[in-house]
N, C-alpha and C positions, 0 to 999 in steps of 0.2 A: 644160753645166749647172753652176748655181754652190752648191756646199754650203748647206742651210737656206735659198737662194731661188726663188723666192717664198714666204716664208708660210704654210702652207696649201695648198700646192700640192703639185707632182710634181719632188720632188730628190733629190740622191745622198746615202743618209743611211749605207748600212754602207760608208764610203767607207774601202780600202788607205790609213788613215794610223798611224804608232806611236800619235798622240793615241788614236785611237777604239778601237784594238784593246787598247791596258790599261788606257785610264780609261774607256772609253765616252762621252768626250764628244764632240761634234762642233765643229767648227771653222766657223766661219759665213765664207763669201766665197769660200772657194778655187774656180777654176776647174777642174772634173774633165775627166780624156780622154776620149774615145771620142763615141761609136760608134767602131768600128775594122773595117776590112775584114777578114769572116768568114776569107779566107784569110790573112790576116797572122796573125789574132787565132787558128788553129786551129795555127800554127807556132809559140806563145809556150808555153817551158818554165815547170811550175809552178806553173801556175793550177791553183785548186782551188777550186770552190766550196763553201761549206759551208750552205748551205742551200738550197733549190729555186727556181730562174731563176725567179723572179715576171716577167719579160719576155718569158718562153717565147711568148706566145700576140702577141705582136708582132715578135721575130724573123723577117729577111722573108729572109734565108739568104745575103743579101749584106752587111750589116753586122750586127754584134754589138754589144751595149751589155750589162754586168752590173754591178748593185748590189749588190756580194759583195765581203766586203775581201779574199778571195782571190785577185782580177782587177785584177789593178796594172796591166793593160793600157790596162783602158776604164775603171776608176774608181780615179784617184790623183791628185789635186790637184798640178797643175802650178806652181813658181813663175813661168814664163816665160811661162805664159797668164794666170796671177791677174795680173799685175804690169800686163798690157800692157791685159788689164779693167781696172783700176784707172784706168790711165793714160786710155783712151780715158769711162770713167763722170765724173774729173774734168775733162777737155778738156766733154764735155756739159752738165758742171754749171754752168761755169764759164760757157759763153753762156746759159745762165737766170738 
């Protein structure tokens, strides 16, 4: 999922970044992690959520997804996925 897209939709907004966690802003585009397998993701030191799993009621007990900037697992804006979206959105634009 990619930071503020779409719109009006369904994105990763209390996303593990320094920006968001002491200016409160968000950062528009970044590619975030996850889903992550629930077993990988129950072996990761240090997570901590600080507010209640709003995805609890879709957790299906084989992958994990959290909108908590405690979880640098499944929501921390990658530059090696943003980059390679970037790359693959301009290759699209460019045959329109």
């Amino acid at each position: 999922m990619f930071t503020m897209i779409p719109r009006g939709g369904e994105y990763p907004e209390d996303i593990h970044t320094s920006v968001w966690m002491k200016t409160g802003r968000q950062v528009p585009g970044g590619l975030v992690d996850g889903p992550l397998r629930k077993d990988i993701h129950d072996k990761q030191l240090g997570i901590a959520y600080g507010q209640p799993d709003e995805f609890a009621a879709v957790q299906n007990g084989v992958a994990v997804y959290g909108d908590d900037n405690g979880d640098y697992a499944t929501n921390e804006p990658t530059m090696d996925g943003t980059a390679d979206a970037l790359l693959m959105m301009a290759c699209w634009g460019a045959r329109n």
